[in-house]
C-alpha positions as CSV (number, residue, x, y, z in Angstrom):
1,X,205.5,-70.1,108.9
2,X,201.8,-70.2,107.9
3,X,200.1,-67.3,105.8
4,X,198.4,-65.5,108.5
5,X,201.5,-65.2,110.6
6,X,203.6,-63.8,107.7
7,X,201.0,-61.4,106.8
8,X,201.2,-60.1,110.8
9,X,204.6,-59.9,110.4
10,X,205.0,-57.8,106.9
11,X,201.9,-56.0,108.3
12,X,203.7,-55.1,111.8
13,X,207.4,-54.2,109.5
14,X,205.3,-51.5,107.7
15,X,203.8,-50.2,110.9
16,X,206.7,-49.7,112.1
17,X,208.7,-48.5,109.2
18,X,206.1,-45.9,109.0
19,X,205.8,-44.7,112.4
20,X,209.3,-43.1,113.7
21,X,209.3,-41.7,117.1
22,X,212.0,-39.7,118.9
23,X,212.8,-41.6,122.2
24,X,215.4,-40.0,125.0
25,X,217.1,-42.4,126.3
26,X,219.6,-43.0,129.8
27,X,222.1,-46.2,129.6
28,X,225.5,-47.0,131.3
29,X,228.2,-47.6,128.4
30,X,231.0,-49.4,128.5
31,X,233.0,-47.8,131.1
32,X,229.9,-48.3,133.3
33,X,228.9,-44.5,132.9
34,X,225.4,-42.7,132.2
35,X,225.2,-41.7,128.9
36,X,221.7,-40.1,127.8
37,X,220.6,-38.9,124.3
38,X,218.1,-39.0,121.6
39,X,217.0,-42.1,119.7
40,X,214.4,-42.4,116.3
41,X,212.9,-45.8,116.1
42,X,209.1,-47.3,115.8
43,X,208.9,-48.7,119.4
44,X,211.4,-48.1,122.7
45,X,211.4,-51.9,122.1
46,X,213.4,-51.2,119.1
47,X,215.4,-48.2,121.1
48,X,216.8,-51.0,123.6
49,X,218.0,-53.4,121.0
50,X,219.4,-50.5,119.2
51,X,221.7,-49.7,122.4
52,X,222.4,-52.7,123.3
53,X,224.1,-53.6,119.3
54,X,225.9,-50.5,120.7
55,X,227.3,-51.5,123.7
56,X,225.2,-49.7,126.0
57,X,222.7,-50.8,128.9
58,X,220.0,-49.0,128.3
59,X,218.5,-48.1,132.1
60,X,215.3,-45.7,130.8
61,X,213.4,-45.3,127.2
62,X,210.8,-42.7,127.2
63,X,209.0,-41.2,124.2
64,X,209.5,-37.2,124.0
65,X,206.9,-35.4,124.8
66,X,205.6,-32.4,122.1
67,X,204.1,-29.4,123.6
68,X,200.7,-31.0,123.6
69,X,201.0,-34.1,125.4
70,X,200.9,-34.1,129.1
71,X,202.5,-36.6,130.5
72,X,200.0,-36.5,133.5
73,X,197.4,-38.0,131.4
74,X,198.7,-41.4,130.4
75,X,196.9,-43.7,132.3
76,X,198.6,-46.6,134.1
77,X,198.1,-50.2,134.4
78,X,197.1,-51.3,137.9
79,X,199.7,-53.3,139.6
80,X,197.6,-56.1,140.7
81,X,197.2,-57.1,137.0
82,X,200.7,-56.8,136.5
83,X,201.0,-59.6,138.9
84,X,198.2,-61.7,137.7
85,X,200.1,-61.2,134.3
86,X,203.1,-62.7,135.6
87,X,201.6,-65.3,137.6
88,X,199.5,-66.8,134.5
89,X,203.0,-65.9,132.1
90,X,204.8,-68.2,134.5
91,X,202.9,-70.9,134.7
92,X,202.5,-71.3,130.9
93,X,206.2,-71.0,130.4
94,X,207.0,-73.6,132.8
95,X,204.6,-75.9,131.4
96,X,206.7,-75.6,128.0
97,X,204.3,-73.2,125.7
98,X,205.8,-70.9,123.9
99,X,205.6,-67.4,124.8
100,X,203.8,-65.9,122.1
101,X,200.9,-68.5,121.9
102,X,201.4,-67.9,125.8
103,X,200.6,-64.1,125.5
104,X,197.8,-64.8,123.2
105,X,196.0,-66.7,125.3
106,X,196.6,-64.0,128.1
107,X,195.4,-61.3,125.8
108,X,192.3,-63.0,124.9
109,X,191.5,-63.4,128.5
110,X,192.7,-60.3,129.9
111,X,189.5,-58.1,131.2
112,X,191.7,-54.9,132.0
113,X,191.5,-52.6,128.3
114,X,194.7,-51.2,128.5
115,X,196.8,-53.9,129.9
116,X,195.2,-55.9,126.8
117,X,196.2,-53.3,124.2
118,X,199.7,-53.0,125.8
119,X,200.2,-57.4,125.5
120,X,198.8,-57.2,121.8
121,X,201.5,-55.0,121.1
122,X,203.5,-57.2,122.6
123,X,202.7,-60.1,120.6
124,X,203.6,-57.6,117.5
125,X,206.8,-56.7,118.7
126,X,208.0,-60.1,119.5
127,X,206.7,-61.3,115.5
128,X,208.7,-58.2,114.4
129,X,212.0,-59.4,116.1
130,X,212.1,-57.6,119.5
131,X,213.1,-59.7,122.7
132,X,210.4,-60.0,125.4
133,X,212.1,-57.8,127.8
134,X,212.1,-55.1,124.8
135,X,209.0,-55.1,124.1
136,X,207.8,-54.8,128.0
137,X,210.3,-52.1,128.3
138,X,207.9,-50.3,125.5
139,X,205.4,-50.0,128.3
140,X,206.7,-48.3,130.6
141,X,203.0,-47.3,132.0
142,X,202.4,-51.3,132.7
143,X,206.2,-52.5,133.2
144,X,208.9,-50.3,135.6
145,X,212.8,-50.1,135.0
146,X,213.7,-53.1,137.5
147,X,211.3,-55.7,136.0
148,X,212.7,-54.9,132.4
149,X,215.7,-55.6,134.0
150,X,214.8,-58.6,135.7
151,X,213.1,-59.9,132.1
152,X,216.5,-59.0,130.5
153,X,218.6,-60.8,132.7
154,X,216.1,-64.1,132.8
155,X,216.3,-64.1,129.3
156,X,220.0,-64.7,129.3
157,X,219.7,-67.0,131.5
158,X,216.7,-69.7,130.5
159,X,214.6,-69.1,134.2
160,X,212.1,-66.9,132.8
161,X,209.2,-69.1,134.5
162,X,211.0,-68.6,137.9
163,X,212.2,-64.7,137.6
164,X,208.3,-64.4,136.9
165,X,207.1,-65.9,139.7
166,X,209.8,-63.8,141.7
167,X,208.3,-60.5,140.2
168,X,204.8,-61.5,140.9
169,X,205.7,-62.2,144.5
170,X,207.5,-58.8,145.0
171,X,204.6,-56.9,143.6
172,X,202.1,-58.9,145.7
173,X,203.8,-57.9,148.8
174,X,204.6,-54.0,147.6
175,X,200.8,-54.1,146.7
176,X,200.0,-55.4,150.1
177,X,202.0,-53.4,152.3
178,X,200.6,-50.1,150.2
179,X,197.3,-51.1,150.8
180,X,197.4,-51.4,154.5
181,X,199.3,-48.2,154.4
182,X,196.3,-46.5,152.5
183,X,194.1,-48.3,154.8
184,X,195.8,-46.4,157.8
185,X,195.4,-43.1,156.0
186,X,192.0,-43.1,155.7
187,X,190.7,-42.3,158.7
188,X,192.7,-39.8,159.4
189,X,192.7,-37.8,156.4
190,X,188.6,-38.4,156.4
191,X,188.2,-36.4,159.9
192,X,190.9,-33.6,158.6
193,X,189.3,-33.6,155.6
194,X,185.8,-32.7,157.6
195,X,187.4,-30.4,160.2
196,X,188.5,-28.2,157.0
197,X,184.3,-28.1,155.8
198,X,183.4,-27.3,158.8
199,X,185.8,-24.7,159.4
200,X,185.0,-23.2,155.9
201,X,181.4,-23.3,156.9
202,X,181.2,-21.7,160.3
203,X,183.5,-19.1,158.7
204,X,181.5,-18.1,155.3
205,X,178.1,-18.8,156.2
206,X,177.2,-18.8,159.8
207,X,179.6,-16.8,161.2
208,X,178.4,-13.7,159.0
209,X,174.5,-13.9,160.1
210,X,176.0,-13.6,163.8
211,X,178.2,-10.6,162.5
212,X,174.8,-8.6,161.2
213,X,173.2,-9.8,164.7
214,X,175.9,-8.6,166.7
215,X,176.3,-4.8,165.2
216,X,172.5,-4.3,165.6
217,X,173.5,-3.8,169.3
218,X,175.8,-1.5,169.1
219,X,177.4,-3.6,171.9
220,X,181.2,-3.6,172.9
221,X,182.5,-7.3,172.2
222,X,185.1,-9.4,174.0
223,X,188.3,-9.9,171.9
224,X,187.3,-13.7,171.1
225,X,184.3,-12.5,169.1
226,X,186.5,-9.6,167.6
227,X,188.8,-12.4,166.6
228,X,186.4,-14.9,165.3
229,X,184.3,-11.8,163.3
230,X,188.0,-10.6,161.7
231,X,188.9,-14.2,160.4
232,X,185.0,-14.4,159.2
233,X,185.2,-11.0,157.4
234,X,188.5,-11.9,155.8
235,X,187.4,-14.9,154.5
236,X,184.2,-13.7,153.2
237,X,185.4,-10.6,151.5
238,X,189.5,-12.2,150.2
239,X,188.4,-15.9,149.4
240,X,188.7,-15.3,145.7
241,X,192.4,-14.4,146.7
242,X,192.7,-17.3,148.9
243,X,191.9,-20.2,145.9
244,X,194.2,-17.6,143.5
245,X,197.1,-18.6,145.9
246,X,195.9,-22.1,146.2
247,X,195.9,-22.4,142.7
248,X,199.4,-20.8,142.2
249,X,201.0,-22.8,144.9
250,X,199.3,-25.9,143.3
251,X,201.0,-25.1,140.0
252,X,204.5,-23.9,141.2
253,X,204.5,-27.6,142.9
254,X,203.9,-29.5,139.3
255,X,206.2,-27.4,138.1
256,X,209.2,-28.1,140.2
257,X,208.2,-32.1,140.5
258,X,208.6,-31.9,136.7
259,X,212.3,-29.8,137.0
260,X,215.0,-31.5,138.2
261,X,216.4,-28.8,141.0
262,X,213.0,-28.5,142.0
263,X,212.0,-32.5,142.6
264,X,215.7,-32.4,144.6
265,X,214.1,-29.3,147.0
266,X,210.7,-31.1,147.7
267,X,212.2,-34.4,148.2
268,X,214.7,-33.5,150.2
269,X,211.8,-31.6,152.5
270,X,210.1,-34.3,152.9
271,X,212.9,-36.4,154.3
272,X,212.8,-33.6,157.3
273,X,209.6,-33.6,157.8
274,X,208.6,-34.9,161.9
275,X,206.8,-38.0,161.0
276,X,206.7,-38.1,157.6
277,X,210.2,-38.0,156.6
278,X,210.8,-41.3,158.7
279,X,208.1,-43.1,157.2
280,X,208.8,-41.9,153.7
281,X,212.8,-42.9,154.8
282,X,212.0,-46.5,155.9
283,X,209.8,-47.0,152.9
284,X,212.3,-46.0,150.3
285,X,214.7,-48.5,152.0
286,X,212.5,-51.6,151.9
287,X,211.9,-50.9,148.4
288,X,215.5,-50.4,147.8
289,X,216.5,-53.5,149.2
290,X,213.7,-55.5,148.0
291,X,214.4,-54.2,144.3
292,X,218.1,-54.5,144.8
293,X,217.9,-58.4,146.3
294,X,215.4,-59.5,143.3
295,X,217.9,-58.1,140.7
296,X,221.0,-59.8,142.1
297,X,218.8,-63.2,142.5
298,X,217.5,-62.8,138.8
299,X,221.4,-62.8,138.3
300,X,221.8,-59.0,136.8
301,X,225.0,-57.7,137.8
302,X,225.6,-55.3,140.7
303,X,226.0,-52.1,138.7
304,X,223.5,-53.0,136.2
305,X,221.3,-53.2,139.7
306,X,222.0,-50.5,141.4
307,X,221.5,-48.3,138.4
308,X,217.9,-49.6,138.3
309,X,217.6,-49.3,141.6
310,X,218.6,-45.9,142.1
311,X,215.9,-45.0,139.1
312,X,213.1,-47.0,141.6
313,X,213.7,-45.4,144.4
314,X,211.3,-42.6,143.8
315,X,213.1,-40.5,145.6
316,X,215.8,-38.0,143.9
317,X,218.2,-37.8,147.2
318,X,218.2,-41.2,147.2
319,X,218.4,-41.5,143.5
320,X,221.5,-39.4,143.4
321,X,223.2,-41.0,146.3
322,X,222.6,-44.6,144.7
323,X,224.4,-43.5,141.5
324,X,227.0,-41.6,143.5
325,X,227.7,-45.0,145.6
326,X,227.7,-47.5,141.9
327,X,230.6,-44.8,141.2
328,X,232.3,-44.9,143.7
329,X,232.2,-49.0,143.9
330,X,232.9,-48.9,139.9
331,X,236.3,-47.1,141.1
332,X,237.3,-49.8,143.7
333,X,236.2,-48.3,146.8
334,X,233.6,-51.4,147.9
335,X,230.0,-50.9,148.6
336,X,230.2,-50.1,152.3
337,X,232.1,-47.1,152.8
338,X,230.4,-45.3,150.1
339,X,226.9,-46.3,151.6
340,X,228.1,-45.1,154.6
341,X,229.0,-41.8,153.4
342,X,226.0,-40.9,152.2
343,X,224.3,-40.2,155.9
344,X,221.1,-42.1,154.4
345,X,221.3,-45.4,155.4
346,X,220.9,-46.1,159.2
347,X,223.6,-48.2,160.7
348,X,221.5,-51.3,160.6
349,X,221.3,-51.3,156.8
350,X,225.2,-50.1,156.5
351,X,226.1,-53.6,158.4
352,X,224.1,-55.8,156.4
353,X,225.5,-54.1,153.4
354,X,228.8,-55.0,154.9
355,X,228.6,-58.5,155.7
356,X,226.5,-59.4,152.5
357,X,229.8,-58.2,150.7
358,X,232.6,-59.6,152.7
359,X,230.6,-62.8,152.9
360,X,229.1,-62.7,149.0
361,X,225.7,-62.9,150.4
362,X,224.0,-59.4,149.6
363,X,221.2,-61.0,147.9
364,X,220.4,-62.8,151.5
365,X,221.2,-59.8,153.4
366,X,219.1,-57.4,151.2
367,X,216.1,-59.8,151.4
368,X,216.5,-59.8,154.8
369,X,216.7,-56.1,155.0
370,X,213.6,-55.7,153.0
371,X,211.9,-57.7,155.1
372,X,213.4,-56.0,158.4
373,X,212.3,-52.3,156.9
374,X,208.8,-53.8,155.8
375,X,208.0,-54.6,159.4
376,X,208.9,-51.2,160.9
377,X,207.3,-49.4,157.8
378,X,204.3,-51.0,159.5
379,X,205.1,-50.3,162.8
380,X,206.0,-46.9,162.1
381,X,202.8,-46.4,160.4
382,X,200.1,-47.5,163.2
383,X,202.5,-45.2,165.6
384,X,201.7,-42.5,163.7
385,X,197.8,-42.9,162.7
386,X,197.7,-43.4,166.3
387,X,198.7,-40.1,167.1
388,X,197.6,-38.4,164.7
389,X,193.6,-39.1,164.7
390,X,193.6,-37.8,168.7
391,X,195.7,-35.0,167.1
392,X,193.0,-34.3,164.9
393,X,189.9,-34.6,166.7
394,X,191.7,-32.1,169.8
395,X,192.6,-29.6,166.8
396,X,188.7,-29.7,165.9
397,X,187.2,-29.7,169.3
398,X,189.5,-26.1,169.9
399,X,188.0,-24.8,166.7
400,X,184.5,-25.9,167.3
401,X,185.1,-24.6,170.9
402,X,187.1,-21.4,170.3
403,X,183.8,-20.7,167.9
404,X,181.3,-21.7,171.0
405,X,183.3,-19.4,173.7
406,X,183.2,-16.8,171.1
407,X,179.5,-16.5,170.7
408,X,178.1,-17.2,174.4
409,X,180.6,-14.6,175.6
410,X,179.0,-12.0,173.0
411,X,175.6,-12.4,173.7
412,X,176.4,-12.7,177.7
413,X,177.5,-9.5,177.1
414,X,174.7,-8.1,175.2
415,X,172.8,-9.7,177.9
416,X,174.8,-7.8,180.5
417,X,174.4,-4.4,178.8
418,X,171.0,-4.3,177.6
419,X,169.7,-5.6,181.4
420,X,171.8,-2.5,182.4
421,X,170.6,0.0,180.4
């Protein structure tokens, strides 16, 4: 060991000695059930080594939060340098470099700040003793549940080069099929997005000068203008009371996405939402069985697997049923009937669920699945931007015509009664 190294070394040992963190922390124990708690340590690097010595698998390590720091504001690492990562990782450790000079040359070329701070840190765990897996899973902004667990597993078994690759292939197609979903989006919420404006504007500004016009007359009005001129006044004289309620509904929804009842109420309402709770339905199953096949072809054991799965799912229903069904198989009842009595899988996914057991293929089966629910998530999601931009645009044109009705039928009848008179 040459100077400089040993000097990192003793440098990174009193670092760490000197920095003690509390971490909370989730893991399956022996008896393959989820035990959480509270951790000190320098790193969740060290955290995970720590449970593991004990005999647990530790499924998430997060820092806890003091009153002043917001969660909201730690900034993530996009995942298309993730992938690059990987990809360049790979290829160095299959040409036979060893992974810390590997991750050095990485860092040094890495253009993306924080991904480079994050792989420094790395390089620092790995010289103070921590597996790789460890001290990725230290990064949870940069590094999710299932690729620690995919890093763990390849490290136990010698293909780290090929579990790499694996990874950077997954998030290549999850990045992919996300962007073309955004791309969809766009349109749509661009002309809903304007039809709001305009709204706004025809309400608070232009609508009032027609008001003053109108009243000068004297004139009886036809109930459309009435109409219009009530939701104009309302609007011009309560709007501080309308962004009050905007605000306060805005608030009570971070506030029950951070509460664990509440997340369980908003997710579950979005599953029974028209359009959106199929798309958001068939997307949480691709993921699911995408996640699910990589783990099982990276060799991490089913349970191990699901429990990672069920913390990727983004998605608390689904969360909670995954963990219910990993019981349930963890008892002897199989895979399939517990799936099955969830109500959350469609029968399509059940069966392949069932054969891949009976038959010892659910890698296969999942992969295929993935790849079944990636192409209807696509499907699914030009059915729907293609009805919902003519949605759009008829909802405007009624507005903008409601409005146009409203004022020629006024001044038709000023017309009417001051030709009269």
């Amino acid at each position: 060991m040459t100077m400089l190294s040993k000097r990192a070394e003793t440098k990174s040992k009193e670092k760490r000695e000197k920095t003690t963190i509390k971490y909370r922390y989730k893991a399956l124990n022996a008896d393959g059930k989820t035990v959480s708690g509270v951790e000190i340590a320098g790193s969740t690097g060290a955290v995970h080594i720590a449970l593991i010595q004990r005999g647990f698998q530790p499924l998430e390590v997060k820092e806890q939060a003091g009153l002043l720091k917001l969660e909201i504001t730690k900034k993530k690492v996009p995942r298309k340098d993730v992938m690059n990562f990987s990809r360049q990782l790979a290829v160095f450790m299959k040409a036979g470099i060893p992974i810390m000079e590997a991750l050095e040359v990485i860092t040094d070329e890495t253009q993306n700040k924080i991904l480079k701070k994050i792989l420094k840190e790395m390089v620092d765990s790995l010289r103070a003793g921590d597996t790789f897996a460890a001290a990725a899973a230290a990064h949870p902004e940069a590094f999710p549940n299932y690729y620690v667990g995919i890093l763990e597993s390849a490290e136990l078994t010698g293909n780290l080069d090929k579990v790499l690759n694996q990874l950077a292939d997954y998030i290549d197609r999850d990045t992919k099929a996300r962007a073309k979903i955004t791309a969809a989006l766009i349109y749509p919420i661009v002309v809903a997005c304007m039809s709001v404006v305009t709204v706004g504007i025809l309400a608070l500004f232009v609508l009032p000068r027609f008001v003053v016009f109108f009243n000068s007359f004297h004139a009886k009005l036809p109930l459309p203008t009435r109409m219009m001129m009530g939701f104009s006044g309302f609007l011009t004289k309560w709007w501080y009371v309308i962004i009050a309620v905007m605000i306060i509904l805005a608030v009570g929804y971070v506030m029950m996405r951070r509460s664990e009842k509440g997340r369980t109420t908003l997710d579950g309402l979005v599953l029974k939402l028209p359009v959106v709770g199929d798309l958001t339905q068939t997307a949480i199953l691709e993921r699911v069985c995408r996640i699910l096949s990589s783990l099982l072809v990276a060799g991490v054991d089913l349970p191990r697997s699901m429990s990672v799965t069920a913390e990727s799912a983004n998605n608390t229903i689904y969360r909670k049923a995954i963990e219910k069904i990993r019981v349930e198989m963890m008892e002897g009842q199989g895979l399939a009937a517990p799936i099955a009595r969830t109500g959350l899988f469609p029968g399509a996914a059940q069966q392949m669920f069932r054969v891949g057991e009976e038959t010892g293929t659910l890698d296969q089966q999942l992969e295929v699945a993935a790849e079944y629910y990636g192409r209807e998530l696509e499907t699914k999601v030009d059915r729907a931007t293609a009805l919902f931009e003519p949605a759009i645009i008829i909802f405007m044109g009624v507005i903008v015509g409601f409005v146009a009705v409203a004022l020629i039928s006024a001044m038709y009848g000023i017309y009417s009664q001051v030709k009269v008179t």
